[in-house]
N, C-alpha and C positions, 0 to 999 in steps of 0.2 A: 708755669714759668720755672725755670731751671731754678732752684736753691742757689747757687752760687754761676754764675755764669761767668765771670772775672777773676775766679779764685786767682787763679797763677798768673792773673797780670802783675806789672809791676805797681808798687805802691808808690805815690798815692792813686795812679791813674785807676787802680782797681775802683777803689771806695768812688771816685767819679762817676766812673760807668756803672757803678752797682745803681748807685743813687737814680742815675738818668734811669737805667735801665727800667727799675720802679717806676719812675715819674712818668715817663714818658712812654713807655713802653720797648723801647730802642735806645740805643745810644746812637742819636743823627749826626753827631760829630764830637769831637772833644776840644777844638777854641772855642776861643770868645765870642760869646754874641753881641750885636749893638741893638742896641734898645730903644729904636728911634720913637716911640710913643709911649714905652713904658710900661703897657700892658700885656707886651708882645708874650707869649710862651720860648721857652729856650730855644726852641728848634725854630721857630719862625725870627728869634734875635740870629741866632746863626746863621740862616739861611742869607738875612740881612748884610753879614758881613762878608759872608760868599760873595754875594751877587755886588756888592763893592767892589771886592777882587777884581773880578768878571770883566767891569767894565773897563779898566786899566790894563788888559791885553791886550797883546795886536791881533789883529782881528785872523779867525780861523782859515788854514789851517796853520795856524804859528806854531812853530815846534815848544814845548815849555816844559822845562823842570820844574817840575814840585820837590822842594829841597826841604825833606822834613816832613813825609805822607801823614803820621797819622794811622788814623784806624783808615784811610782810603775816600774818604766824601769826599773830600774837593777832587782827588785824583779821578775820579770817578765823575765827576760831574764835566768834569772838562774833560773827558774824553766823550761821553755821551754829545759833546757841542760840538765835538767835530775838531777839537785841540790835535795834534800829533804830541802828546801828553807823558809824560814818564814822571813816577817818582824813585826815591831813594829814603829809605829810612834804616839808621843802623842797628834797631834794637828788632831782632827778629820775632819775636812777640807779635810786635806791630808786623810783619810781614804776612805771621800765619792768620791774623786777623784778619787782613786785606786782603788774604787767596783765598778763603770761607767765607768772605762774604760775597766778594765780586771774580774771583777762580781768576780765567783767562783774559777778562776782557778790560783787563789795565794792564800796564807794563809797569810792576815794579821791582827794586834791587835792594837788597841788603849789605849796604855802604855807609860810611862817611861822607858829609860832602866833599869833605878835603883829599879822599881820596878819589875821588870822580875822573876818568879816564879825559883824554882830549875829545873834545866835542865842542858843538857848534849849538846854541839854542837863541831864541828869538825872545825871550826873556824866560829868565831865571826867578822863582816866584818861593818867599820865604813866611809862610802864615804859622807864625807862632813859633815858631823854630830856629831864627838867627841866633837867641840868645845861650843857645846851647851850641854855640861854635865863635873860638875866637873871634876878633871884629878883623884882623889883620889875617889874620889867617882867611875868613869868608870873603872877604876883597879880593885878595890876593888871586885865589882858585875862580869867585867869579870872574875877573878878569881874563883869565883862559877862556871860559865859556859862553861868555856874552857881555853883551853893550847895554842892556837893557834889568835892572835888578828892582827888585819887587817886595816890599815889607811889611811885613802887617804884625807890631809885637808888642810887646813892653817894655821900659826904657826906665833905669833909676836917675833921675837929676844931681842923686846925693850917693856918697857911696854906699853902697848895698850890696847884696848878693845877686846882680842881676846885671846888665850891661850898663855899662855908662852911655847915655846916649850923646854925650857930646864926642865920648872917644870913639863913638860908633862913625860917627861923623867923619872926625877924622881921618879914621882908617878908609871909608870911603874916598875921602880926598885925597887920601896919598899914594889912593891905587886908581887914581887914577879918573873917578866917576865923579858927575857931579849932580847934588839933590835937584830935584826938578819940581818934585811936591813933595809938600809934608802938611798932612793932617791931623789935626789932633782931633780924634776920637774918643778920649777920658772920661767926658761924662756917658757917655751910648757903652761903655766897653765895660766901666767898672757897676753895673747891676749884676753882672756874670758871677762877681766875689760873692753879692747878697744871696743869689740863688743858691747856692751850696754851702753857705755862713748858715742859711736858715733850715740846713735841710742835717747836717752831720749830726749833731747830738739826738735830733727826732729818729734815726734812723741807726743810732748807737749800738742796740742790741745786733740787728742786721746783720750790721757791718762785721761785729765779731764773733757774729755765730757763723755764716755766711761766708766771709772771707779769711776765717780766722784772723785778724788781727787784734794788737792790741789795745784795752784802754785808751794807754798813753799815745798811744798813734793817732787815735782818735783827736783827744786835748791837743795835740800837736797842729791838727790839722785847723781845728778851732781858731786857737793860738795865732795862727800863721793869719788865719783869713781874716780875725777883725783887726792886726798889724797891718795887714796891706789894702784893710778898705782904708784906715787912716792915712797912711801912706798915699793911697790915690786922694782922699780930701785933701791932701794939704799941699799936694802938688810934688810930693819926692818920689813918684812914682807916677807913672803916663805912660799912653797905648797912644802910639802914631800911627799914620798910613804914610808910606814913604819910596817915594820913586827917586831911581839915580838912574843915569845915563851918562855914555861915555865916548 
């Protein structure tokens, strides 16, 4: 196996894929997995939330945005079903990641969502990714693009560094769309935190021999992860599934 295979990702998503990488021998995706029995392995939790996705499309051949690709699984997965499929992600990293793995046989673009041309899609599908685009602003643009919008994230109930999911809501409502389902998935979604809380310090030297980083990037990463398993105990923090229609 490559010594560093992630180096020049960005951080922290490097230390992520390093880790899986180890683990599992691949990195099969980069969200959340749900955990429906608890014993699941990551790639079988992920897979789990895939095929949640999956079934909340219109049925093939729906045209669909993937707004927010990724390293390419889900784009990839729905185009192998027969999807008329496209994604957009703006950090070119992720681009050269998704044409090395899967070359010609996805369609994706190196964009902003907010900057997404006129078009027409049969839903608009956002796995892990809305909360990196204003709520007003991603309303707004999907409303150009479709009747149909697709969620799958994490939401702060309290003010945090993360969306508000009430003003998520609203910005939906003011553009227009109205919820149709919401899931809560919190307890299936928060073992995902455990899996990499339990795996960063074990994998310390790795990391920064490996990907050069720092120590303190490490303790950061630490830091961050037993704050936001608390945060999902105690409810200031939640992973919805969330359709709107319009």
């Amino acid at each position: 196996m490559s010594a560093a295979p992630y180096r020049d990702v960005h951080y922290p998503l490097n230390v992520f894929m390093h880790i899986l990488t180890y683990e599992e021998g691949s990195v099969p995706a980069l969200h959340y997995g749900f955990f429906d029995r608890g014993d699941e392995s990551i790639r079988e939790a992920q897979e789990s939330a895939t095929a949640m996705l999956i079934t909340r499309l219109p049925a093939v051949p729906a045209r669909i945005l993937d707004a927010g690709s990724g390293i390419g699984s889900t784009l990839a997965r729905l185009t192998v079903l027969g999807y008329d499929a496209e994604g957009i992600t703006p950090d070119a990293q992720q681009i050269e990641i998704i044409r090395a793995r899967y070359a010609d046989r996805v369609r994706v673009h190196c964009m902003r969502f907010e900057d997404m041309p006129p078009s027409h899609f049969d839903a608009v599908v956002f796995q892990e990714s809305s909360q990196y685009i204003d709520s007003d602003a991603l309303f707004a643009k999907a409303r150009e693009l479709t009747s149909h919008v697709i969620v799958f994230d994490e939401f702060a109930m309290e003010p945090a560094p993360l969306h508000s999911y009430h003003d998520f809501l609203r910005a939906a409502a003011g553009n227009g769309f109205e919820k149709v389902e919401e899931v809560d998935v919190t307890r299936i979604a928060a073992p995902t935190i455990d899996y990499f809380n339990d795996r960063f310090d074990r994998y310390r030297p790795m990391l920064i021999h490996d990907l050069g980083i720092g120590a303190a990037q490490i303790d950061t990463l630490i830091r961050m992860g037993v704050e936001n398993r608390r945060r999902y105990e105690r409810g200031a923090f939640v992973y919805r599934v969330l359709q709107f229609r319009r």
